[in-house]
N, CA, C and O atoms as a GROMACS GRO file, in nm:
protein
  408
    1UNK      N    1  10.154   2.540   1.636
    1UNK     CA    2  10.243   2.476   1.542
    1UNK      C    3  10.238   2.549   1.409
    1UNK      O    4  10.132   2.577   1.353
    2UNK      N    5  10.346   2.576   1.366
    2UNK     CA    6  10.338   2.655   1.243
    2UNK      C    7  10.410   2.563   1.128
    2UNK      O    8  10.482   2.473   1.173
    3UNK      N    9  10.400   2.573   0.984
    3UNK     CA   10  10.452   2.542   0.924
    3UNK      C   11  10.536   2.609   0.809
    3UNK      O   12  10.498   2.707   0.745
    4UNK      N   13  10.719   2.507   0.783
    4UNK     CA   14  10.760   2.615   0.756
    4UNK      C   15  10.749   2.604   0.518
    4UNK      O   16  10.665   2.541   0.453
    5UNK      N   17  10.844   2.673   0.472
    5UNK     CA   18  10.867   2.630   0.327
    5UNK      C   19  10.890   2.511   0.291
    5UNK      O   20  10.850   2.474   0.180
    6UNK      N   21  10.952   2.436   0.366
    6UNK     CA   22  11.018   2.300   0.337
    6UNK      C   23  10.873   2.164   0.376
    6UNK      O   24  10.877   2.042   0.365
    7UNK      N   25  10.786   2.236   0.412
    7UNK     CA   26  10.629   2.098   0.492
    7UNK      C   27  10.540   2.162   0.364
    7UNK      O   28  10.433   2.105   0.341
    8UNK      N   29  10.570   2.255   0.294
    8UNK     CA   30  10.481   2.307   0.171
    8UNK      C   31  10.523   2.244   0.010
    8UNK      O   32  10.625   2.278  -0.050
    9UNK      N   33  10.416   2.140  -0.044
    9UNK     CA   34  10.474   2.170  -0.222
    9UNK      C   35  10.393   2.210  -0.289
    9UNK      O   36  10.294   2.138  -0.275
   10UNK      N   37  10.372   2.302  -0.371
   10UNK     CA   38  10.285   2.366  -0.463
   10UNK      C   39  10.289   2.240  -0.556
   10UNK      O   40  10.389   2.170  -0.566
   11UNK      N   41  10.175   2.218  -0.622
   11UNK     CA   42  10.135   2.163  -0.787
   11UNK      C   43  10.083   2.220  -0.856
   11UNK      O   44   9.976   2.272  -0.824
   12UNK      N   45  10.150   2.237  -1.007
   12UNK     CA   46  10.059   2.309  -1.100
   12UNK      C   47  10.056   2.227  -1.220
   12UNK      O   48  10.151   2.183  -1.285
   13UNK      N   49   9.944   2.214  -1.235
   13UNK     CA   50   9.906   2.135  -1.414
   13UNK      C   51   9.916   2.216  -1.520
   13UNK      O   52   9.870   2.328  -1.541
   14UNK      N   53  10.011   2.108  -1.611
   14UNK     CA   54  10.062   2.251  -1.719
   14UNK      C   55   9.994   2.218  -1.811
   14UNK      O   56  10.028   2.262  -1.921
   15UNK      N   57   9.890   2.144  -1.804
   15UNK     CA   58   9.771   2.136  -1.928
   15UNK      C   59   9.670   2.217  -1.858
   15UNK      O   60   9.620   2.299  -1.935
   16UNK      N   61   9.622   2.224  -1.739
   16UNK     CA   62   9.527   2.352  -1.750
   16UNK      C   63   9.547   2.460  -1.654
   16UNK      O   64   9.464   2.536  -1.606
   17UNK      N   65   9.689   2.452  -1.634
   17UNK     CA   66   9.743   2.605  -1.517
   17UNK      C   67   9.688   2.539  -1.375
   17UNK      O   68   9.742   2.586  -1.275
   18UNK      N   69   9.614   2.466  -1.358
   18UNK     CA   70   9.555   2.459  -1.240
   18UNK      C   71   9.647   2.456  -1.130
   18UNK      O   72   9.756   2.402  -1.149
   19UNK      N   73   9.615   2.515  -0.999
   19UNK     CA   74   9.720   2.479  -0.857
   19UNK      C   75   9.667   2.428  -0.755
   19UNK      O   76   9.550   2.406  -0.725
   20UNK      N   77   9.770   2.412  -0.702
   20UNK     CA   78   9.693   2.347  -0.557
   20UNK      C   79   9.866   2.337  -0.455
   20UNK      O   80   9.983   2.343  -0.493
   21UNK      N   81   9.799   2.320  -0.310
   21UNK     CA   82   9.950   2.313  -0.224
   21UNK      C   83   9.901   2.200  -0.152
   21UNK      O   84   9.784   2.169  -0.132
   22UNK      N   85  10.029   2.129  -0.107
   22UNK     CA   86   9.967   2.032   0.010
   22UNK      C   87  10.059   2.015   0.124
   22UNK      O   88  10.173   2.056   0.108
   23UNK      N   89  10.025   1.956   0.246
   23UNK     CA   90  10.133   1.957   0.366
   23UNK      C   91  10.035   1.853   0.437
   23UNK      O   92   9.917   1.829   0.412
   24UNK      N   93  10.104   1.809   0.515
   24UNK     CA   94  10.050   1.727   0.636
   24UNK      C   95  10.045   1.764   0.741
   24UNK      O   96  10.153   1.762   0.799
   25UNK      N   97   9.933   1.811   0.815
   25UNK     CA   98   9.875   1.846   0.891
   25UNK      C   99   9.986   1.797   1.038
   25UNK      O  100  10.015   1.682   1.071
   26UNK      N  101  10.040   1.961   1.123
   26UNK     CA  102  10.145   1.885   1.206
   26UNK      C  103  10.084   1.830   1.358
   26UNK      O  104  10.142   1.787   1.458
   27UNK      N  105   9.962   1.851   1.332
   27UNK     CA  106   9.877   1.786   1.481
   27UNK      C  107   9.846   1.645   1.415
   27UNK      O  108   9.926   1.565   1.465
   28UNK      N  109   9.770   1.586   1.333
   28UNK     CA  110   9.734   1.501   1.346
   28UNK      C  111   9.805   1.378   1.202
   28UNK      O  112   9.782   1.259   1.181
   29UNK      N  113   9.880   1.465   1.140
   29UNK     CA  114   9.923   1.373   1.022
   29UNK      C  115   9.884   1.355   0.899
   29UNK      O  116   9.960   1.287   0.829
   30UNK      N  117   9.762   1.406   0.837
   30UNK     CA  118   9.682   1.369   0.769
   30UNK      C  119   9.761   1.473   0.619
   30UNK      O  120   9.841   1.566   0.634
   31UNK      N  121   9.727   1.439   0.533
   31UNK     CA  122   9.732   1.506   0.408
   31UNK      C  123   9.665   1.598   0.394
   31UNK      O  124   9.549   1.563   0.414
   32UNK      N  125   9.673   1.713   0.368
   32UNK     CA  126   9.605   1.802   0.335
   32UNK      C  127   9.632   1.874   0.218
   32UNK      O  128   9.748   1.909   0.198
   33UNK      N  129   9.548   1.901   0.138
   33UNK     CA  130   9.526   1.998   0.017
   33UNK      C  131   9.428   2.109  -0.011
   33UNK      O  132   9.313   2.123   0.032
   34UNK      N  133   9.506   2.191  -0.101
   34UNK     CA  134   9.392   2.295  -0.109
   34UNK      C  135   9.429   2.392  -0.243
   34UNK      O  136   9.538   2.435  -0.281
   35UNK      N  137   9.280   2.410  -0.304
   35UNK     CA  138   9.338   2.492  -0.394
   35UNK      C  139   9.366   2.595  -0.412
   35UNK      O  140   9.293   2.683  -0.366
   36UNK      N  141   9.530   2.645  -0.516
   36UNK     CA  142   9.574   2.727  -0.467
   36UNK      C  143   9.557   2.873  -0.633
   36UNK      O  144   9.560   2.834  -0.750
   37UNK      N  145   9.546   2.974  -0.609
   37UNK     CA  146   9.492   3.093  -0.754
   37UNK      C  147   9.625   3.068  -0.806
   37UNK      O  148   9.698   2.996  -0.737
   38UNK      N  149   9.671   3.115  -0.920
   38UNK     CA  150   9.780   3.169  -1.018
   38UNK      C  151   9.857   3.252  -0.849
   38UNK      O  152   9.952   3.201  -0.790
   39UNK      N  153   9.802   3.357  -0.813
   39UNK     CA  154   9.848   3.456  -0.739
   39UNK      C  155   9.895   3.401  -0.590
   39UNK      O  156   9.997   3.446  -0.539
   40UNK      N  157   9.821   3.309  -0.529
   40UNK     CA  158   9.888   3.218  -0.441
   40UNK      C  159   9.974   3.121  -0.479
   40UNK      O  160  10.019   3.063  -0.380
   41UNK      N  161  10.020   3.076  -0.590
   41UNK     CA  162  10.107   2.949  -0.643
   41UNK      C  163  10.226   3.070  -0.654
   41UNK      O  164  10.340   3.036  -0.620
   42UNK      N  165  10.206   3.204  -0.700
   42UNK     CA  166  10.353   3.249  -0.707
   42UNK      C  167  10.395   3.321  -0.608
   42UNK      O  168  10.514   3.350  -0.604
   43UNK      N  169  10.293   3.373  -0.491
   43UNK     CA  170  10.342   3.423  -0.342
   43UNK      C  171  10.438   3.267  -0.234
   43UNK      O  172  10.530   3.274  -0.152
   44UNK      N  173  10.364   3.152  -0.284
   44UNK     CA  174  10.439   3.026  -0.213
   44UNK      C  175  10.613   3.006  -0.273
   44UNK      O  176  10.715   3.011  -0.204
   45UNK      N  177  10.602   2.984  -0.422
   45UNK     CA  178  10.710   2.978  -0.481
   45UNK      C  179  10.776   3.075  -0.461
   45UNK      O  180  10.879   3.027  -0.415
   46UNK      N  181  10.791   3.209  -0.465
   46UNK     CA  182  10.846   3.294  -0.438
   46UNK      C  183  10.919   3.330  -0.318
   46UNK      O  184  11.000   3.419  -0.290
   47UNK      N  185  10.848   3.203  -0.233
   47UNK     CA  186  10.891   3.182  -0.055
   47UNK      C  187  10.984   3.094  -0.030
   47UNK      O  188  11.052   3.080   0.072
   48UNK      N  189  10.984   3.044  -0.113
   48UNK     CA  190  11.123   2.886  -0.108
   48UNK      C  191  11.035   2.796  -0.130
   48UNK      O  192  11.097   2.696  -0.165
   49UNK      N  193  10.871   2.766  -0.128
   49UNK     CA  194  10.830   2.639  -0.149
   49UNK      C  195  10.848   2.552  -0.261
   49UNK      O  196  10.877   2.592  -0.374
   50UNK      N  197  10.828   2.427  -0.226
   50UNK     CA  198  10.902   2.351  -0.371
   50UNK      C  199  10.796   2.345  -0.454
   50UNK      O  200  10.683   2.354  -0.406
   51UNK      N  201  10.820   2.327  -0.615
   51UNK     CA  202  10.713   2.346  -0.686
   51UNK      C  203  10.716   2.214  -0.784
   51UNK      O  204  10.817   2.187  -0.849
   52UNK      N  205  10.588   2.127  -0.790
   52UNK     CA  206  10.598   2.018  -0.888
   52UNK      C  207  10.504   2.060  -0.985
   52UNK      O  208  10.387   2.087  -0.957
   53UNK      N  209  10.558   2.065  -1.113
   53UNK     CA  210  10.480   2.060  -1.210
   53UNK      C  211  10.431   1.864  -1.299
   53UNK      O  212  10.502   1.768  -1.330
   54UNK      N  213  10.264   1.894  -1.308
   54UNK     CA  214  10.246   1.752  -1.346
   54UNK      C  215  10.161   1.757  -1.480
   54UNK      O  216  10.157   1.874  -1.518
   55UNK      N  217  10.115   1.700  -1.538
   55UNK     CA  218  10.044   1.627  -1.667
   55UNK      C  219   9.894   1.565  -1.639
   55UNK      O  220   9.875   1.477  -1.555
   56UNK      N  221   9.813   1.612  -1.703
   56UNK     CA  222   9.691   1.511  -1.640
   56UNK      C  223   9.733   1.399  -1.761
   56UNK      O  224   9.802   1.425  -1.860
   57UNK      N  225   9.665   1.250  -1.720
   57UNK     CA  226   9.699   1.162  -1.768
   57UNK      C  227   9.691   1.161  -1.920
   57UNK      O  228   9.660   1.276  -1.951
   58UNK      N  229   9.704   1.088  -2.031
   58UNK     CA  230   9.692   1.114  -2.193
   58UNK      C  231   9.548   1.054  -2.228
   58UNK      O  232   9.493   1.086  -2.334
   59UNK      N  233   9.476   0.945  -2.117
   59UNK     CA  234   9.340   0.909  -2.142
   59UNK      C  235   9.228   1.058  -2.102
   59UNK      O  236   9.107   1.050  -2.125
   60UNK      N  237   9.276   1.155  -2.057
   60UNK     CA  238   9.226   1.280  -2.042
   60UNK      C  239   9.174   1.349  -2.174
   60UNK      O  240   9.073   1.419  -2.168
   61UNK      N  241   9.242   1.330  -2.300
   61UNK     CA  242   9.268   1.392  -2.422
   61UNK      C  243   9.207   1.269  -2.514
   61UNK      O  244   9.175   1.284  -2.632
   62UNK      N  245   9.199   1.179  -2.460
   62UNK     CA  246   9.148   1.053  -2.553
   62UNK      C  247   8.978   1.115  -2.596
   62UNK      O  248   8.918   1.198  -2.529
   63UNK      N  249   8.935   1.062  -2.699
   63UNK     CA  250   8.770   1.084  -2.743
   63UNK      C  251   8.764   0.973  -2.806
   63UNK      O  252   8.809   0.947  -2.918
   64UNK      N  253   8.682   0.874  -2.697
   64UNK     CA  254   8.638   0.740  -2.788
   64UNK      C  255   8.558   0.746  -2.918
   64UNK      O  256   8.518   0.848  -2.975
   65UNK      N  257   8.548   0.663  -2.942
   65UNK     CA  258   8.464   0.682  -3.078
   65UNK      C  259   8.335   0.630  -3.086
   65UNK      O  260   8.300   0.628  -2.968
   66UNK      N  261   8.240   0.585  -3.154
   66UNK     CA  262   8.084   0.534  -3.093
   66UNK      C  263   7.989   0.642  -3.027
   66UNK      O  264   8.036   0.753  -3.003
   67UNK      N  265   7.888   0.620  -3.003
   67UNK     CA  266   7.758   0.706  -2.960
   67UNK      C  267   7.836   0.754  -2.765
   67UNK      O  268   7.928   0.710  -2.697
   68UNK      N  269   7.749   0.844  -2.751
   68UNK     CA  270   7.793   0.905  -2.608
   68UNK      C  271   7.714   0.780  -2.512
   68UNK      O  272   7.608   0.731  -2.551
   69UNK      N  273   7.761   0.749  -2.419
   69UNK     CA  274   7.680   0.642  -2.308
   69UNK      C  275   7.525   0.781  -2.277
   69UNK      O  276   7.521   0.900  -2.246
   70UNK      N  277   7.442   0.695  -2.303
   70UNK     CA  278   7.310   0.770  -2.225
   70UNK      C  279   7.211   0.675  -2.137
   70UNK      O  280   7.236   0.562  -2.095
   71UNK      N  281   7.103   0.746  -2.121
   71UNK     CA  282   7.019   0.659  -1.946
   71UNK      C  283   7.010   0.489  -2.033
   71UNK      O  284   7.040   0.390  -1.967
   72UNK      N  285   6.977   0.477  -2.151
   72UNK     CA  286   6.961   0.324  -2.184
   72UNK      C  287   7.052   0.248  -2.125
   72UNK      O  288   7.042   0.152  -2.048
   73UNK      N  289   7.157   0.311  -2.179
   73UNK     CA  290   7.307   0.266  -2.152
   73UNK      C  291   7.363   0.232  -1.979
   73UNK      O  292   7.452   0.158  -1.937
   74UNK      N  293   7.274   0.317  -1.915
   74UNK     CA  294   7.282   0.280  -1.780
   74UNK      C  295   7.208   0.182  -1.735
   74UNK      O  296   7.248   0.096  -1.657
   75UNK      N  297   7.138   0.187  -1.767
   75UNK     CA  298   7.029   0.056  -1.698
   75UNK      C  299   7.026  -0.064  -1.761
   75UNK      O  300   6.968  -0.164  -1.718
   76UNK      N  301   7.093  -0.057  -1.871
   76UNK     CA  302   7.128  -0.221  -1.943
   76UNK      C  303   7.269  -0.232  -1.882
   76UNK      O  304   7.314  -0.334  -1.935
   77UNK      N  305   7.340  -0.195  -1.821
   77UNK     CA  306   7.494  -0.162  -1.669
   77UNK      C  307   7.424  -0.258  -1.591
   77UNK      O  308   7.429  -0.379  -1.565
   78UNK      N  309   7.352  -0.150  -1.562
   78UNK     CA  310   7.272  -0.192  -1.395
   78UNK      C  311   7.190  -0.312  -1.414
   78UNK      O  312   7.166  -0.367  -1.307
   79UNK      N  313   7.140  -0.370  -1.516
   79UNK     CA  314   7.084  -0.503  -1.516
   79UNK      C  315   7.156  -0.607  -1.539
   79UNK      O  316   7.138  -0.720  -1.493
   80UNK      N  317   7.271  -0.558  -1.636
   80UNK     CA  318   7.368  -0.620  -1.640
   80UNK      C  319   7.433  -0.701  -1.482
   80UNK      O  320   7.450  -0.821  -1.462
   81UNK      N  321   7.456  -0.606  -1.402
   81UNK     CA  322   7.567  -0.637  -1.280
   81UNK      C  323   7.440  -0.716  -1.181
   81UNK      O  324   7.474  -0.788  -1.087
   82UNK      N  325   7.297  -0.694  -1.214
   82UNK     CA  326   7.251  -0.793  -1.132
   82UNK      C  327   7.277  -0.967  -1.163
   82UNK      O  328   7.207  -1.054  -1.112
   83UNK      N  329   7.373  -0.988  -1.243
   83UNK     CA  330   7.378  -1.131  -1.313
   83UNK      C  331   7.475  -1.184  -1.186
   83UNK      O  332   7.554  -1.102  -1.140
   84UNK      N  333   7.472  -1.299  -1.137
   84UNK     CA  334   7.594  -1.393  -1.053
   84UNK      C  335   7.739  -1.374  -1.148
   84UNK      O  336   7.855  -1.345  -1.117
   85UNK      N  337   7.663  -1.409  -1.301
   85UNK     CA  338   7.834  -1.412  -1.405
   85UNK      C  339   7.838  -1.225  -1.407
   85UNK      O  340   7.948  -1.198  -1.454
   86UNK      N  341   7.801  -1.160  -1.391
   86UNK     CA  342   7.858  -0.992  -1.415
   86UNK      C  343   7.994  -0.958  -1.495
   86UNK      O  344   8.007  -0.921  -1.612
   87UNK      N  345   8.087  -0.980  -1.399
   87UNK     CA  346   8.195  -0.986  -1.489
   87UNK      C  347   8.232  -1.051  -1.607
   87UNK      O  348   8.255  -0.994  -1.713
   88UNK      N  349   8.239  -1.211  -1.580
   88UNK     CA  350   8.234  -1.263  -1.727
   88UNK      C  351   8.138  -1.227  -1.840
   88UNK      O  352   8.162  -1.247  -1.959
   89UNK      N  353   8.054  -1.185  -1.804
   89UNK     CA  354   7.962  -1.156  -1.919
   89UNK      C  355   8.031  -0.982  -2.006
   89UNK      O  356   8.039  -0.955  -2.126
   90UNK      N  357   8.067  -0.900  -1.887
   90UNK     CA  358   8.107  -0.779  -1.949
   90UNK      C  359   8.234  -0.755  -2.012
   90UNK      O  360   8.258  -0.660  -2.086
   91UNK      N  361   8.354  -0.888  -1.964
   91UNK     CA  362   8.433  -0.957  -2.026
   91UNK      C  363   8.439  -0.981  -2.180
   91UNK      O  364   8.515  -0.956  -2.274
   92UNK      N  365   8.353  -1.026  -2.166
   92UNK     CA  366   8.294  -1.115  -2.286
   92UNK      C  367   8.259  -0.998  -2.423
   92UNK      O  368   8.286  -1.000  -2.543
   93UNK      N  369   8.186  -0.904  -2.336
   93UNK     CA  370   8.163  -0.784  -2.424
   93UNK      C  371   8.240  -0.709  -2.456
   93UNK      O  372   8.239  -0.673  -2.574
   94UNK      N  373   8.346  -0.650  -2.357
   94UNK     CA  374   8.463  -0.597  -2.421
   94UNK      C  375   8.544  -0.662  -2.544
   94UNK      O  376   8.575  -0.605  -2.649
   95UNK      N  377   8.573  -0.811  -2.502
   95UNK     CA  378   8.633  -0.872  -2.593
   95UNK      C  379   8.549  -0.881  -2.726
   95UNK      O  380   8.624  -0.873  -2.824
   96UNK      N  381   8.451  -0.892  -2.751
   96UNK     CA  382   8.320  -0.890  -2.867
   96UNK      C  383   8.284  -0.998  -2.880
   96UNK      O  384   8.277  -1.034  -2.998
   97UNK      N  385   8.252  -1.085  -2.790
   97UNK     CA  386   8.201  -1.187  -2.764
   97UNK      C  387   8.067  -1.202  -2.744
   97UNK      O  388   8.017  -1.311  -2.715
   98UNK      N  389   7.984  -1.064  -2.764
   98UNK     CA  390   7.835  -1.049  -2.736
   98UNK      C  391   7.745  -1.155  -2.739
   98UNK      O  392   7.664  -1.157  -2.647
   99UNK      N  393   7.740  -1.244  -2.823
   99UNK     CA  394   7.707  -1.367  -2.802
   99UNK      C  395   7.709  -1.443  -2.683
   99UNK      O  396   7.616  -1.504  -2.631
  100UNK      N  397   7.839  -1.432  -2.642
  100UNK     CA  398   7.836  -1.508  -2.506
  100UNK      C  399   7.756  -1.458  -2.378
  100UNK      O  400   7.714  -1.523  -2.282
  101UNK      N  401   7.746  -1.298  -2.411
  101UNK     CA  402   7.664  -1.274  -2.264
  101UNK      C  403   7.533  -1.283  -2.289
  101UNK      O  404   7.466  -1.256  -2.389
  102UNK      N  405   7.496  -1.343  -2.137
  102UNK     CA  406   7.347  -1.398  -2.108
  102UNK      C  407   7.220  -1.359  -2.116
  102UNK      O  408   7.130  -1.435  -2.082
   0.00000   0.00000   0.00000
């Protein structure tokens, strides 16, 4: 089974050039991807394959503000989620309700 231009779409991210192609596999169906160089994204396109250009999301570019999360920060998580309330309590913290959690 071969596949032809039209079972091929190239993607390239125009925030960091990156590529990649994908097709579905014609034995079993499945999605397949793979990444593809500068030099393979323009031997495909150059073939008839279709080409989508995409955006990584704008929370990509975001820089929260506050200290970096470090190991403290993990294990007051992880003691956290051993609680029955877990969620409400981390709820609670987002909202700044610190008080309220347990």
């Amino acid at each position: 089974m071969t596949l032809g231009t039209g079972d091929i779409t190239v993607r390239v991210c125009s925030d960091d050039a990156s590529g990649a192609y994908l097709f579905r596999c014609p034995r079993c169906a499945q999605a397949v991807t793979r990444p593809a160089s500068e030099r393979i994204v323009d031997v495909l396109v150059s073939s008839g394959v279709r080409l989508e250009v995409w955006r990584l999301p704008s929370e990509f570019r975001e820089r929260p503000d506050g200290p970096p999360f470090g190991p403290d920060d993990v294990l007051d998580f992880h003691e956290r989620l051993q609680s029955p309330r877990w969620f409400e309590d981390l709820v609670a913290l987002v909202h700044g309700s610190e008080g309220a959690v347990g």
